[in-house]
N, C-alpha and C positions, 0 to 999 in steps of 0.2 A: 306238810303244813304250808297255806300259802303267808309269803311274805306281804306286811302291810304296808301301803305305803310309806315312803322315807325312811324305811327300815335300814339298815345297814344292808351288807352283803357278808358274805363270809372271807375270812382277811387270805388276802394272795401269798401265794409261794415265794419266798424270797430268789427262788431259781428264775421265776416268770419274769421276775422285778431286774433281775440280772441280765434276761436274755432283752428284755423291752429296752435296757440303758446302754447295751453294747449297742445293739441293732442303729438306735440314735446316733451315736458318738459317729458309727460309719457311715451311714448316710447323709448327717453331717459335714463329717471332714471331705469326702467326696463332694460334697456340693459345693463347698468353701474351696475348692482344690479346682474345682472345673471353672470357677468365677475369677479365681484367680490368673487360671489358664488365659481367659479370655481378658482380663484386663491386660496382659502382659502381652496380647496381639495388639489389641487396640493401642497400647502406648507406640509401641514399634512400629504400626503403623499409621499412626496417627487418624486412625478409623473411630467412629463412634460403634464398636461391635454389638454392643446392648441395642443399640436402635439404627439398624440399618438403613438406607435409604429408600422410599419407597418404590418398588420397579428396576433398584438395584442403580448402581453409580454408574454415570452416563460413559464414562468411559474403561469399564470392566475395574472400575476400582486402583487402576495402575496411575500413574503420571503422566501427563503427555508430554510426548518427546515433543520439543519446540521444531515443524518440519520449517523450511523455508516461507510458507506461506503463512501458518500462525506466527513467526514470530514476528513478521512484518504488522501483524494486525491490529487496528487501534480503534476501539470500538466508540471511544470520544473526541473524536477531531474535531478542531473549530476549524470550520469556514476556512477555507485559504489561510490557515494556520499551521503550526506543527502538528505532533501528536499531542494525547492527554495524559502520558507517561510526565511525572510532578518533575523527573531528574532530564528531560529532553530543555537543551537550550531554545528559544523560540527563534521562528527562523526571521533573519534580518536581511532582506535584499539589497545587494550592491545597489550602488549608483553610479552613473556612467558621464562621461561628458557629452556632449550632443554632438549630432556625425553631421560632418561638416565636408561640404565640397573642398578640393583643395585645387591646387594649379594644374594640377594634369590628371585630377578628376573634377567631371561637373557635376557628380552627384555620388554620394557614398554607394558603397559595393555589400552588397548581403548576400550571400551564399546561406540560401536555403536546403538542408538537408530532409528530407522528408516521405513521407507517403503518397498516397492517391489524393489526401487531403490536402498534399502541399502542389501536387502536383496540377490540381484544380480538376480535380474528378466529381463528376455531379454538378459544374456551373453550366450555365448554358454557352456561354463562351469562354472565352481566355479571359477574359475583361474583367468579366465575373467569378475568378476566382477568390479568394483573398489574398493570395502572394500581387497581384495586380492591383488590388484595392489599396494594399499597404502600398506598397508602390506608388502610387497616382498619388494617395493622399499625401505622402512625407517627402515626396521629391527622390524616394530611393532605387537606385540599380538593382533590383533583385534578381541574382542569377540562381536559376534553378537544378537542383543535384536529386534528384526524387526518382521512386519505381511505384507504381501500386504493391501495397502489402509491406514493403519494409518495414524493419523495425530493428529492435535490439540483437534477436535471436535469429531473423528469417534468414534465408536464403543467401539472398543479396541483401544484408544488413546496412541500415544504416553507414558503421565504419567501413565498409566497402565503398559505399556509394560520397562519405565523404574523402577517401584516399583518393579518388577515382575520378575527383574534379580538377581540375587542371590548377596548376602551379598559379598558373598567371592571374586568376580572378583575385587572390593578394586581399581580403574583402575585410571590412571595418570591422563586421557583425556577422556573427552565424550564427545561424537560428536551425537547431535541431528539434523535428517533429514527427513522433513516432510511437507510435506501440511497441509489447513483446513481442510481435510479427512470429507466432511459434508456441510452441506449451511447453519452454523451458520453464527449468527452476526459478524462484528471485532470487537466488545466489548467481545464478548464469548471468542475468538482468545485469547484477552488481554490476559482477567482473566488466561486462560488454560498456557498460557506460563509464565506469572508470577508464578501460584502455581507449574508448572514444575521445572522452577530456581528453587524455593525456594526448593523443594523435592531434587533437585542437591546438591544444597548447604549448608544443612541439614546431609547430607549421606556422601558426598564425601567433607567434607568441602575444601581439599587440592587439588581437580584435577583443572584442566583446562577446561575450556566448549569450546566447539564451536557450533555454529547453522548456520544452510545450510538453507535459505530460499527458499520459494519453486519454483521448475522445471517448466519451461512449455516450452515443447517442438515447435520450429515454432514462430507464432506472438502471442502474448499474448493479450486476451482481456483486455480491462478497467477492466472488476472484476477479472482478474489476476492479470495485475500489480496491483490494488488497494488491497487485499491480498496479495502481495509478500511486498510491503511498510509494512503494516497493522505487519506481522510477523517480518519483519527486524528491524523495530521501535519499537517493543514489546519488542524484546531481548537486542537492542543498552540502553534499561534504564538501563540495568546492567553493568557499565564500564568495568567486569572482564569478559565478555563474546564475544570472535573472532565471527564478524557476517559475514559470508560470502553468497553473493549475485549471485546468477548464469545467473537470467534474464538481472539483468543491467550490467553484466560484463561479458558479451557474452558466455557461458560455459553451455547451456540451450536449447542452438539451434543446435539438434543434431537428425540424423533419430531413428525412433523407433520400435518395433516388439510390435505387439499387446498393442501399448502405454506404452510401456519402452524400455529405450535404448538398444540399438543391442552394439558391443563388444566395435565399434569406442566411440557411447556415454558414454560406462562404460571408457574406456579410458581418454577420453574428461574431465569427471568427476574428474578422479584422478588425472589425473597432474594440472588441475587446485587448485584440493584441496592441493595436494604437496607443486604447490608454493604458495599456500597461510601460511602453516605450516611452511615451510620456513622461506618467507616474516615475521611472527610473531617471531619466534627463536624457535616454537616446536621442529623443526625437524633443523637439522645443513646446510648450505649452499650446495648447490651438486659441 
């Protein structure tokens, strides 16, 4: 006989009805049991499990370990300022008295420690370096301690090349200029310019320092500027030490001849270094 519409059906087994509400209850609790699973990773790991990332989390989901080079990195730095880290004190450069001829000198003494750049590689003459430019303009002695390629890390390092200058130059001011010179670490970096200070300040307890962090000519990569921080932060732990910055304070981007300044950059160089000598009370107002 057929059934007419909205008819009933004929009443279920109460065993069907039994096996329908087990089957629920387990599929259930299993599903409730696996949700639970997965909240209990995501807490632990503080992951969003339910919604992963799309293309997966950029660095396999783990932490990254702070290497030497991230942790130096600050992605908001102002201009010739600190970092953009809120707990960084901002940095305050010394001031100096002005370097004065004295009775058995007629002109103060600077011992320049340096590179190719200090050395005056790339001017067309001597004249036209900047160690010469400052000189001529400020009335200063600048004795020169420099190698091409020095730096913190190289070879003939910097601290070599400032051990290595004679007793006698006695000098008001030194002025340290130089790169990594090397692909060490910035912990390496550290150490090299603290035990530099300290050989400064040891020797010359009375001069003045300055540190020229380093050049890069055009746009600087991430491991530039992250090395140009790395050394400016290195020297700012000693409050008696002028740190002067050329990448963030525009003085850095300048044409080159075989990767060092042509006459304009040794130029560029010097009156930026001038008015910063200045700006501190080295050198007297112009």
């Amino acid at each position: 006989m057929r059934r007419a519409p909205g008819s009933s059906s004929p009443g279920i087994s109460p065993a069907v009805v039994l096996v329908v509400l087990l089957a629920i209850v387990v599929v259930g609790g299993t599903a409730y049991g696996y949700q639970q699973w997965q909240d209990d990773i995501a807490t632990a790991t503080a992951v969003d499990s339910s919604n992963p990332p799309r293309g997966g989390d950029a660095n396999g989901g783990l932490p990254s370990a702070p290497s030497s080079d991230e942790a130096s990195k600050d992605t908001n730095e102002d201009k010739g300022g600190d970092s953009g880290n809120d707990n960084a004190d901002p940095y305050e450069p010394p001031t100096f008295d002005v370097l004065e001829p004295t009775d058995n000198r007629p002109q103060p003494v600077v011992l320049l420690v340096g590179d190719g750049y200090a050395a005056g590689r790339g001017a067309s003459s001597p004249g036209t370096s900047y160690a010469s430019l400052i000189s001529k303009t400020l009335g200063w002695d600048v004795r020169l301690a420099t190698a091409p390629g020095a730096g913190y890390l190289s070879s003939t390092s910097l601290l070599d090349l400032f051990t290595d200058s004679p007793d006698s130059v006695d000098p008001d001011l030194v002025i340290i200029q130089g790169g990594y010179g090397g692909d060490g670490s910035n912990d390496a970096a550290k150490a090299a310019i603290e035990e530099l200070d300290a050989a400064i300040a040891d020797r010359y307890p009375d001069a003045a320092v300055v540190a020229v962090s380093p050049f890069w000519p055009g746009t600087p990569n991430p491991q530039a500027e992250t090395r140009e921080r790395t050394v400016a932060r290195a020297w700012r732990e000693d409050p008696d030490v002028l740190v002067l910055r050329p990448q963030p304070d525009g003085w850095s981007d300048f044409t080159t001849v075989g990767g060092v300044p042509d006459d304009e950059g040794h130029e560029l160089i010097a009156t930026s270094m001038i008015d910063a000598f200045r700006g501190s009370g080295l050198a007297p107002a112009s």
